[in-house]
C-alpha positions, 0 to 999 in steps of 0.5 A: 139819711133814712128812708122810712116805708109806710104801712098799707092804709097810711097814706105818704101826704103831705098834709097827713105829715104836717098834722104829724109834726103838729102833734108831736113836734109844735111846729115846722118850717116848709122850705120847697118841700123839705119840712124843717124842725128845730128843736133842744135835741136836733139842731135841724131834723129835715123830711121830704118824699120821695115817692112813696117813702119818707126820708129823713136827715138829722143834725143832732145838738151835742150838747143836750142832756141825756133825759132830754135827748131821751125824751125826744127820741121817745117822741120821735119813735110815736111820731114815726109809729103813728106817721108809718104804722111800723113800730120801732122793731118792725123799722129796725127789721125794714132797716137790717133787710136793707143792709144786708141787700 
């Protein structure tokens, strides 16, 4: 599971949040405040709050072709840029920080 940190000035709501998964993913089921996507390269990718972070657990689907799993995560990083307001460099760094505590 990760936990991601949002940037001063993006709001953690839920309705920012499905408007996201919207966007990027087409769609989601909501199963008591867990949002669920289903996808060619996820078998689930799962989300929730947690105060002010958003975490996610994934199951990825073994058997998707390397373009495609590419693609989605391509799409995962724009998702998660634009949901946090921290690149994918700036969360690896959040990530490091948090290792080495």
């Amino acid at each position: 599971m990760r936990k991601y940190r949002f940037k001063r000035g993006y709001p953690p709501k839920e309705d920012r949040l499905e408007e996201m998964l919207t966007k990027y993913f087409n769609g989601f089921e909501k199963d008591n405040g867990v949002y669920i996507i289903r996808s060619d390269a996820f078998r689930e990718l799962k989300m929730w709050f947690e105060g002010k972070l958003l975490c996610v657990e994934s199951t990825p689907n073994p058997d998707v072709d390397e373009k495609k799993a590419l693609e989605v995560v391509r799409t995962y990083n724009k998702f998660l840029e634009e949901l946090t307001g921290y690149t994918a460099k700036e969360r690896r760094k959040h990530m490091q920080k948090e290792v080495e505590k």
